[in-house]
TORKE-605592 format. One record per residue (C-alpha): z, x, y; residue in three letters. Coordinates in steps of 0.1 Angstrom, whole numbers, plus 5000, padded with zeros to 4 digits. Example, Ala and Ser with C-alpha at 12.3 -4.5 7.8 and 13.67 -1.06 7.14 Angstrom:
507851234955ala/507151374989ser/
end
This chain:
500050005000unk/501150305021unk/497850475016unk/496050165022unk/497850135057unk/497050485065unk/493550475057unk/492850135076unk/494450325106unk/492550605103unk/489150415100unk/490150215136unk/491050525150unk/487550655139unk/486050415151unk/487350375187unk/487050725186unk/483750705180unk/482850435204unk/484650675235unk/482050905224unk/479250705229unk/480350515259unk/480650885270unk/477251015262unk/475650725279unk/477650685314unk/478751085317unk/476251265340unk/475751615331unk/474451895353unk/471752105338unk/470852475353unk/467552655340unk/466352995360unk/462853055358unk/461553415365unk/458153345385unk/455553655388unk/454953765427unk/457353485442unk/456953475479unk/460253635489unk/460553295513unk/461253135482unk/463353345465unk/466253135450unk/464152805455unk/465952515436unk/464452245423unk/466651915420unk/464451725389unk/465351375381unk/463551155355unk/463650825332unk/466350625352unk/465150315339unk/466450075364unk/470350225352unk/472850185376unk/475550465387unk/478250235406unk/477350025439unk/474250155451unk/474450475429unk/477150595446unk/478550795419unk/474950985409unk/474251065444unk/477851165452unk/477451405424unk/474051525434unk/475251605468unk/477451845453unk/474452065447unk/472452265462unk/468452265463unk/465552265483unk/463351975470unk/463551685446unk/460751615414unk/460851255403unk/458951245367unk/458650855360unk/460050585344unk/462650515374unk/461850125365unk/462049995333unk/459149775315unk/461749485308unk/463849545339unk/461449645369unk/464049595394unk/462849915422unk/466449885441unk/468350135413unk/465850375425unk/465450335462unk/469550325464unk/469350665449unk/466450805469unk/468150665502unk/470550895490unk/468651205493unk/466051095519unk/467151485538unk/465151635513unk/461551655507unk/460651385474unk/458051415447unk/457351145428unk/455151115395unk/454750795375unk/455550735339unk/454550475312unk/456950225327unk/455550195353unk/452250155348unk/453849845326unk/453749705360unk/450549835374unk/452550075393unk/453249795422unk/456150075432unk/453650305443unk/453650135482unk/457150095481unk/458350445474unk/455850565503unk/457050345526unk/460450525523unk/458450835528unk/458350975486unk/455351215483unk/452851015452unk/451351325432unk/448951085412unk/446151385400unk/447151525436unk/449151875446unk/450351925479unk/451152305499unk/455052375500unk/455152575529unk/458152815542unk/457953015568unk/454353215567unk/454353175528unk/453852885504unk/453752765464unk/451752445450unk/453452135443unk/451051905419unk/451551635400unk/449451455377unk/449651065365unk/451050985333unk/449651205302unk/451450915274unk/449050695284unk/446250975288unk/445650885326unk/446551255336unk/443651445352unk/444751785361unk/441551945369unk/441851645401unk/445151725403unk/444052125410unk/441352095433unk/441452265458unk/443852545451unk/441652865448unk/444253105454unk/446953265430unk/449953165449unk/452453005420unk/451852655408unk/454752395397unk/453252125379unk/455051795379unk/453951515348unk/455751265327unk/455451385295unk/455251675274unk/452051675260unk/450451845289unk/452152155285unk/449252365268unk/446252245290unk/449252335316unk/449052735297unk/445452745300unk/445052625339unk/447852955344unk/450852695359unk/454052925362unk/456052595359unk/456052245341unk/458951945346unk/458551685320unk/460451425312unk/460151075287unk/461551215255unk/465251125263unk/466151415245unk/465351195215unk/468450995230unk/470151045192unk/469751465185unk/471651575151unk/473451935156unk/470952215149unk/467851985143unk/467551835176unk/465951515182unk/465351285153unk/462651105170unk/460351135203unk/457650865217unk/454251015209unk/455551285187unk/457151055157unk/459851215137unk/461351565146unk/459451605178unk/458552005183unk/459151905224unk/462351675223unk/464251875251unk/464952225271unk/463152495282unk/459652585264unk/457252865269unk/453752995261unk/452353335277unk/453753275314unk/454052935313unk/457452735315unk/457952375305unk/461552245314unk/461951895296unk/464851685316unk/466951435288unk/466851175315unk/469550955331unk/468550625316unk/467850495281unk/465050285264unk/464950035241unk/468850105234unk/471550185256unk/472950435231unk/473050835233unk/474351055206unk/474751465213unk/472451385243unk/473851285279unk/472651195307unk/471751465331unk/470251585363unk/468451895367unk/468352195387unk/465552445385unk/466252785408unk/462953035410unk/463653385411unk/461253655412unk/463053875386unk/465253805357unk/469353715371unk/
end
C-alpha cells in the first residue's frame, strides 16, 4: 500500500514537473549570441550587431509585448532582421507584431515575409511600411556608416519557392559584404554560390520538440531529422544562423527548444 502511495506521488510529482517544464520552454525567452568572423569588414562596422527576430506567430509577450521588448532593450545592436511568420495562418491578427515593432521603432527594421503570411496574400505588407519597416521582397538595400557600407538583401519566402535572389542582388557589383535575410533554410547553398558572408533563417522552430544529441525530430520541408533544424551552419565562407523563433505552430508546445531572440555581432577577425 506504502509503495503504492509513494509511486502515485511520484508520478504527480512527475508530471507537474514536467508540465513547469514545458510551460517554461514555451513562455521563457532566451537570448541567443553567434559572432561571425566577416573577411575585409569595413572597420565602421566593426562589432555591428544584428538583433534577428523570427516566427512570432501572432504570440503575445504581456500587454503590448511589454515583456519581449523590455527584454530586448536590454541589448545592444545596430539594426533589427524580421524573417517572417510574425502573423499566423489561423490567427492573422498584425497588432502582436506592430506592439513589438513600436517598441524598437529607434532602430533601423528589415522585414522579410514567411509562409504565413502569404496565407494572407501578405495584406501586412502596407501596414508594416506605414510604420516605416524596410520590405526586402527579392530587394537589398546599402547600409551605410560613415564613408563605408555592407548590403542588406532580402528575398521573399524560399518554402513556398517565391524567393528570387538573382532580383534580390541586382545591382550590387561590388565585393563589399553581403547579409542575406530569407525565411527558410533551403536557400543556404544557392546563398554559397552567390558568395553571401551571411544568412538569417528562420521557420524550422528549432523542430519546436529536439531530443538531446539528435536535435530536431522534425522540420517543415525537410521531414524527419532535418540536416538544418537550428544554429549556426557553414559552407566555404558562408554563414547561415537559423533563429528557433519566438512563437509556435500548429502546437503551443516546446521541448529542449525555447523561445529566443537573436543577436548576431560582425567582427573582422576571430574574438
Amino acid at each position: 500500500m506504502a509503495n503504492k502511495r509513494i509511486s502515485r506521488r511520484t508520478f504527480i510529482i512527475g508530471g507537474i514537473g514536467l508540465l513547469s517544464y514545458l510551460y517554461f520552454n514555451v513562455h521563457s525567452v532566451a537570448v541567443k549570441h553567434y559572432t561571425i568572423v566577416i573577411n575585409d569588414l569595413p572597420k565602421e562596422f566593426e562589432g555591428f550587431t544584428i538583433l534577428h527576430l523570427t516566427d512570432l506567430h501572432a504570440k503575445k509577450y504581456g500587454d503590448k509585448q511589454d515583456k519581449l521588448i523590455n527584454m530586448i532593450n536590454r541589448q545592444k545592436f545596430d539594426m533589427v532582421a524580421m524573417t517572417g511568420d510574425f502573423i499566423d495562418k489561423d490567427n492573422p491578427d498584425v497588432e502582436p507584431t506592430l506592439d513589438l515593432i513600436r517598441g524598437l521603432e529607434s532602430k533601423p527594421i528589415f522585414f522579410v515575409p514567411g509562409n504565413h503570411e502569404w496565407r494572407h496574400d501578405f495584406r501586412i505588407k502596407p501596414i508594416l511600411e506605414g510604420h516605416g519597416v524596410k520590405i526586402l521582397d527579392n530587394r537589398n538595400y546599402k547600409c551605410a556608416k560613415g564613408n563605408s557600407y555592407l548590403w542588406i538583401a532580402g528575398v521573399d519566402d524560399p518554402y513556398l519557392h517565391r524567393d528570387e535572389l538573382d532580383q534580390a542582388l541586382h545591382g550590387i557589383a561590388d565585393s563589399q559584404p553581403k547579409v542575406l535575410l530569407a525565411h527558410a533554410p533551403n536557400i543556404f547553398m544557392s546563398a554559397a554560390e552567390s558568395d553571401i558572408e551571411l544568412v538569417l533563417v528562420g521557420h524550422t522552430h528549432g523542430g519546436q520538440v529536439r531530443l538531446p544529441i539528435i536535435g530536431a525530430i522534425v522540420a517543415p520541408g525537410q521531414g524527419l531529422f532535418p540536416k538544418y533544424d537550428y544554429g549556426h551552419f557553414t559552407t566555404g565562407s558562408t554563414n547561415m544562423i537559423i533563429n528557433g523563433g519566438l512563437g509556435e505552430s500548429t502546437l503551443p508546445l516546446r521541448f529542449c527548444s525555447r523561445p529566443e531572440i537573436v543577436l548576431v555581432k560582425l567582427v573582422s577577425s576571430p574574438q
